[in-house]
C-alpha positions as CSV (number, residue, x, y, z in Angstrom):
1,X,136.4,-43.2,95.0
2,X,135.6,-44.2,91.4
3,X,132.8,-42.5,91.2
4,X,133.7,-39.3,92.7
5,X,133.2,-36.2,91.2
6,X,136.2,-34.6,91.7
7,X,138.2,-37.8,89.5
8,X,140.5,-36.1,87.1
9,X,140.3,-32.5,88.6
10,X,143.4,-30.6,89.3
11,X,143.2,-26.4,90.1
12,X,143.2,-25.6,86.8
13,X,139.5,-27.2,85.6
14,X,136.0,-27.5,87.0
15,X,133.3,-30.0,86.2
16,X,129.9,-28.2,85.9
17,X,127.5,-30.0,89.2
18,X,124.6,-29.9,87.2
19,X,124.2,-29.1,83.2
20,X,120.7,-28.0,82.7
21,X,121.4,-25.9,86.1
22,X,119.9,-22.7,86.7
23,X,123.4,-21.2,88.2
24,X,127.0,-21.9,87.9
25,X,127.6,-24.7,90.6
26,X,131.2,-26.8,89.9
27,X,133.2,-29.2,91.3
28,X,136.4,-28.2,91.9
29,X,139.8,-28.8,93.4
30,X,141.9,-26.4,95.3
31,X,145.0,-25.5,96.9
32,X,146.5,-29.0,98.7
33,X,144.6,-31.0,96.6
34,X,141.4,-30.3,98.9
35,X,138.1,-31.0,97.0
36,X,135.4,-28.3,96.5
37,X,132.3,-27.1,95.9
38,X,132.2,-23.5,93.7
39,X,129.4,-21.3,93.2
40,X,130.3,-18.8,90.2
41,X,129.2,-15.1,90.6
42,X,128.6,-12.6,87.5
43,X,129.0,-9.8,90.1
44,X,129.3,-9.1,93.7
45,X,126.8,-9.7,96.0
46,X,124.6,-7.0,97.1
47,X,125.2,-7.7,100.8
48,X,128.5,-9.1,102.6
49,X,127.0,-12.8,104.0
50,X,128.9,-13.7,107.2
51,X,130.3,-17.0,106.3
52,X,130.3,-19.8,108.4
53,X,133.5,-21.2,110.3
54,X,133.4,-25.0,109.9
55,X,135.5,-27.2,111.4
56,X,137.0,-29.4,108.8
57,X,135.5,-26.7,105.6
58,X,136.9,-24.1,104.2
59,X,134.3,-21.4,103.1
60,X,135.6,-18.2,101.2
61,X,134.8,-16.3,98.6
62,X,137.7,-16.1,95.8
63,X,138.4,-14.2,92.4
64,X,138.8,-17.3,89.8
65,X,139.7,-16.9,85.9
66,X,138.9,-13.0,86.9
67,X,135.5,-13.8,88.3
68,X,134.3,-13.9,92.3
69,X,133.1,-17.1,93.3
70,X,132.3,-19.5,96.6
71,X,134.4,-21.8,97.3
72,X,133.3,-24.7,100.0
73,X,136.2,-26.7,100.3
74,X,136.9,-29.7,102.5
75,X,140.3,-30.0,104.5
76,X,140.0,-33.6,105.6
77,X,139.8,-35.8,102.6
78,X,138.6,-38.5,104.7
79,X,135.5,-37.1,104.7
80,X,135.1,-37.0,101.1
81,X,132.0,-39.0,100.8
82,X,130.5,-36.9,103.4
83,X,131.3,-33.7,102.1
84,X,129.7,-35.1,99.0
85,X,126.4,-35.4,100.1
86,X,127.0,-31.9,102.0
87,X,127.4,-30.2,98.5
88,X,124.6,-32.0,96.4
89,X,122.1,-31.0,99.2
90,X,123.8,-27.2,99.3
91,X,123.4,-26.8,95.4
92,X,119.6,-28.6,95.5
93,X,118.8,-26.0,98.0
94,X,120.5,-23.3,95.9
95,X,118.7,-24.2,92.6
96,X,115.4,-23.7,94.1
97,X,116.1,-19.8,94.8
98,X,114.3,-16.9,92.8
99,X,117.6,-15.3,91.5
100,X,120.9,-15.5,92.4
101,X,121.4,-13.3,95.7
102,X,118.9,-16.0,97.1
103,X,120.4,-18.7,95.9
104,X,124.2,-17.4,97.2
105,X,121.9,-16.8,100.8
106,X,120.4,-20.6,100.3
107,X,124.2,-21.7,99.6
108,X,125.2,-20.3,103.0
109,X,122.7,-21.0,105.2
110,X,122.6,-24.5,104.1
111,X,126.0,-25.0,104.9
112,X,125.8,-23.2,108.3
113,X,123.0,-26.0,108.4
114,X,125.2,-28.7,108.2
115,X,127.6,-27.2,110.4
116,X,125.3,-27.4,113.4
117,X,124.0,-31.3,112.6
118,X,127.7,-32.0,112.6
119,X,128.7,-30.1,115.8
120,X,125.6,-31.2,117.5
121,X,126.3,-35.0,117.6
122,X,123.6,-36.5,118.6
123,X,123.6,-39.4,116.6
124,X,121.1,-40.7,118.5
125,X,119.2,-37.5,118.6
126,X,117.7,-35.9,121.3
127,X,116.9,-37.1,124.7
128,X,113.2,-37.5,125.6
129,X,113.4,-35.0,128.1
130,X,114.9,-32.8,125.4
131,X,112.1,-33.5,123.1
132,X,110.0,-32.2,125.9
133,X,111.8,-29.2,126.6
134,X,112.1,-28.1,122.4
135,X,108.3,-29.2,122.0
136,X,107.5,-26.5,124.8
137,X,109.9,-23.3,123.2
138,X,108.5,-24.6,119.7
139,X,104.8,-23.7,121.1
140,X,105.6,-20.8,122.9
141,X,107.4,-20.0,119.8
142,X,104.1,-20.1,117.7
143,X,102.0,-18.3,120.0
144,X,104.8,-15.6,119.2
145,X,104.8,-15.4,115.3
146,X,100.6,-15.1,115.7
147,X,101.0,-12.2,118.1
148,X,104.2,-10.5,116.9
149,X,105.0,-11.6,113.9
150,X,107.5,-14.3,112.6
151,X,110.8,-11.7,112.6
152,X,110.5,-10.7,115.9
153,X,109.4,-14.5,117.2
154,X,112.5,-16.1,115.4
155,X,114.6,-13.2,116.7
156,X,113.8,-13.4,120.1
157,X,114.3,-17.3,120.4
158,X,117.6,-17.2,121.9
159,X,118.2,-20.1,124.1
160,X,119.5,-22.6,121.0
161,X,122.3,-19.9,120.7
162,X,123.7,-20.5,124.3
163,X,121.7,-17.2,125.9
164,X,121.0,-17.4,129.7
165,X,117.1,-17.2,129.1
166,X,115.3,-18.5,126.3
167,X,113.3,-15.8,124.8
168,X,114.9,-12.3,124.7
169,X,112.7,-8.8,124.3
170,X,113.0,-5.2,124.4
171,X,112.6,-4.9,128.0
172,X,111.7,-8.8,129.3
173,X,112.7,-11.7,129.2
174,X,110.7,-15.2,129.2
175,X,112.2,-19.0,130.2
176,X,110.1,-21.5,129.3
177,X,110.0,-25.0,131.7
178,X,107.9,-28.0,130.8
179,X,107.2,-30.9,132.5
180,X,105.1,-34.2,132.8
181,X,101.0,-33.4,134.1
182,X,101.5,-35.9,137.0
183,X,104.6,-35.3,137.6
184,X,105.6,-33.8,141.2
185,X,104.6,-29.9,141.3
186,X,108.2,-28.6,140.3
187,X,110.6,-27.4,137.5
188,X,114.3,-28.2,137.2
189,X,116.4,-25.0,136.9
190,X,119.9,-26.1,135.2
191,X,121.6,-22.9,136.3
192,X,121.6,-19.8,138.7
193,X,121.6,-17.0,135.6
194,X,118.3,-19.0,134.0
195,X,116.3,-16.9,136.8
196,X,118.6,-14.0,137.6
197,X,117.5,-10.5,137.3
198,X,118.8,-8.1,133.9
199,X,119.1,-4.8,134.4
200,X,116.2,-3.0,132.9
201,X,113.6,-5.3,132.6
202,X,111.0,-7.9,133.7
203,X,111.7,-11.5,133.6
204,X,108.8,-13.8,133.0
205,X,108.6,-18.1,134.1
206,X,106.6,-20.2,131.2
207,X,105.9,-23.4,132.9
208,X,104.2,-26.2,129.9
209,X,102.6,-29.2,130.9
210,X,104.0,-31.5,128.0
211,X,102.7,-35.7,128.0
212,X,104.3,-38.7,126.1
213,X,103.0,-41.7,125.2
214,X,104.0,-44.7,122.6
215,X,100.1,-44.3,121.4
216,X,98.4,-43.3,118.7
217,X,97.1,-39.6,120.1
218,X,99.5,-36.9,120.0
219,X,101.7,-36.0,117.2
220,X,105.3,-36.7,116.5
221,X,108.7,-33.9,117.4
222,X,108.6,-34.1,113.6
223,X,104.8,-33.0,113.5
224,X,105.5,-30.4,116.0
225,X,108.6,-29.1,114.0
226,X,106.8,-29.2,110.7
227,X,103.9,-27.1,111.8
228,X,106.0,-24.6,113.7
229,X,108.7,-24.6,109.9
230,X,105.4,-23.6,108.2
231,X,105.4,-20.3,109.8
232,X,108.3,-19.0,108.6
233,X,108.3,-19.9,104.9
234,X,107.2,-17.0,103.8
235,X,109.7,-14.6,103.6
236,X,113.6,-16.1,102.9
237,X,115.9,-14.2,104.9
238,X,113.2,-15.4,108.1
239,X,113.4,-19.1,107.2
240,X,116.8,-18.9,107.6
241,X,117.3,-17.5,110.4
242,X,114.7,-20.1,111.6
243,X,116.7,-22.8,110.3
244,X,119.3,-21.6,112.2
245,X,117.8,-21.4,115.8
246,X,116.4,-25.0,115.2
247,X,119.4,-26.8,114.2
248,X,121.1,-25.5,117.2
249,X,119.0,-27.1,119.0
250,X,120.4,-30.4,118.2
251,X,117.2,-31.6,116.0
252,X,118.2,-33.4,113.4
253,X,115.0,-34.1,110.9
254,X,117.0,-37.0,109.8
255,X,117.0,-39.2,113.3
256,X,113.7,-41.4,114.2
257,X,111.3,-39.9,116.8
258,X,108.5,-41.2,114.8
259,X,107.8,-43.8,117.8
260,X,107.0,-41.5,120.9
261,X,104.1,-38.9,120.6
262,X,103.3,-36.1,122.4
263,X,100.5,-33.6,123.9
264,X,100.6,-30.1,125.0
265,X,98.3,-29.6,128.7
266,X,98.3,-26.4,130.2
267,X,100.8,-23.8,130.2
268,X,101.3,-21.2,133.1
269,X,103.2,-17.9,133.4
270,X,104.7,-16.3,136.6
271,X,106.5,-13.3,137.2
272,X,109.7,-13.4,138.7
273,X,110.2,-10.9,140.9
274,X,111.9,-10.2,144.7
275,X,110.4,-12.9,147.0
276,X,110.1,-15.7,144.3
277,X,111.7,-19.3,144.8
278,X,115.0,-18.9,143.5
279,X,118.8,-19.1,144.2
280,X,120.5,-15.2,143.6
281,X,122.6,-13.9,141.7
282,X,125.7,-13.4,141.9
283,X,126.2,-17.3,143.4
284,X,129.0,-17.0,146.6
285,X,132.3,-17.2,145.9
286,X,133.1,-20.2,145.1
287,X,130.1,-21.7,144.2
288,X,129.4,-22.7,141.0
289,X,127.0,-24.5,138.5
290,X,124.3,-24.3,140.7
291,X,121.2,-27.0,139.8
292,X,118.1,-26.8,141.4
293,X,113.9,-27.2,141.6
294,X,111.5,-24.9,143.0
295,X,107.9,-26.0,144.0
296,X,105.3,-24.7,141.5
297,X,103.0,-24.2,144.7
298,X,105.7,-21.5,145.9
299,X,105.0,-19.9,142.7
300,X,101.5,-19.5,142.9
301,X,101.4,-15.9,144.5
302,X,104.0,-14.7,141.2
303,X,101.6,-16.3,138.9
304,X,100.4,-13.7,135.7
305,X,96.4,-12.7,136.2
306,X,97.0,-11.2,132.8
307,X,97.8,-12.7,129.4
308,X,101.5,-12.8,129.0
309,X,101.4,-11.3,125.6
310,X,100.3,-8.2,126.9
311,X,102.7,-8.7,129.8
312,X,105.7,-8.5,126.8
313,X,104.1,-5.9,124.7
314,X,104.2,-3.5,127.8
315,X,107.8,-3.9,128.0
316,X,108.4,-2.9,124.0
């Protein structure tokens, strides 16, 4: 491309991203001719970040001219234009930090960003049942961060990540459900280990009553994402651990939901214990990827008298 920034660069030069840049962000071009992104570091960071394992990127840190630096490098050059856009949004979020462990931190977790976007591949984004489903986690989610605090909301939130059950404690564990108001009584259980029993603890059902409608009421997934994002900006090293759980999710800020709003009803809470609708655990042999519904009117004698908050703070 003519207009690429890595014209003219061999292993031996840089090109400086951004002159009037608070930190030392270059273009560069490594081993195999592979084009990169380097972020140049006086010293060594205070903490070893984990860096991410992309498909098609290299991330490592490297001594260069006697100096440690990031190097982001690209192994398909295909993808060049891409990859571009990748790095000018990494180094925009890295010149907004306070100093520069931040801004290696920003660097990192804006490319483990990325990373998930790419993997998810939605390029349609998510499903409208799949709205429902994150718009429900997302509100039990808040209720969380008001009760415990935004560390151990964002902590717990571990369905995104591939977990068994959405929300993991000290001692309990909650799945959340929603489904449509006039909808028949039930919820759809995807698999047998979403309601099995863990040793050592309580396992709680969240069941949300979540409506859609192309109408004015309602807000947006955007809306809903937005307002749950504003309770974790306060402390770095917590936004980006939320940034984390919500791109796994396959949200992308980027795709349209803007035409479909939606409205939280009434959320209910059961226990469950021996005697409620389920399929055990272990499955037989030779039985596997086990889908199911349960009737929420067979729930009704596990359902929580209490608040489910004090439910989780028992189990601490």
């Amino acid at each position: 491309m003519d207009n690429s920034p890595w014209k003219g660069l061999d292993p031996s030069n840089a090109r400086r991203v951004n002159n009037n840049g608070h930190y030392d962000f270059f273009w560069v071009v490594v081993e195999n001719g592979m084009p990169g992104l380097m972020l140049r570091l006086p010293t060594e960071p205070e903490s070893k970040l984990k860096l991410p394992e992309l498909k098609n990127i290299i991330a490592s840190f490297r001594i260069i001219s006697g100096r440690l630096a990031l190097v982001i490098a690209l192994k398909e050059s295909s993808q060049a234009e891409l990859f571009e856009t990748l790095c000018r949004d990494v180094v925009k979020s890295g010149e907004e930090a306070k100093n520069l462990d931040e801004a290696l931190s920003r660097v990192i977790h804006r490319t483990k960003r990325w990373h998930h976007l790419l993997r998810a591949g939605h390029s349609d984004g998510l499903s409208v049942e799949e709205q429902r489903g994150l718009i429900g986690e997302l509100a039990f989610l808040r209720d969380l961060v008001v009760t415990f605090g935004a560390n151990t909301a964002i902590e717990a939130w571990k369905g995104p990540s591939g977990a068994p059950k959405d929300f993991e404690f000290i001692g309990c564990c909650v799945e959340v459900k929603t489904r449509r108001s006039a909808a028949v009584p039930s919820v759809s259980i995807s698999s047998a280990d979403q309601l099995a029993d863990f040793d050592g603890g309580r396992l709680f059902l969240n069941v949300t009553n979540v409506e859609s409608a192309i109408v004015p009421e309602g807000i947006t997934l955007h809306d809903y994402v937005n307002l749950t994002d504003s309770l974790f900006q306060e402390e770095h090293h917590i936004y980006t651990k939320w940034e984390d759980v919500i791109y796994s999710t396959g949200y992308d800020p980027q795709n349209k939901y803007d035409d479909r709003r939606w409205l939280i009803r009434s959320t209910s809470y059961f226990e469950v214990i021996d005697g409620f609708p389920r399929i055990p655990c272990p499955l037989p042999l030779g039985v596997q990827n086990a889908r199911y519904s349960i009737s929420l009117d067979a729930c009704t004698p596990f359902q929580l008298s209490n608040n489910i908050f004090e439910s989780i703070r028992e189990c601490f």
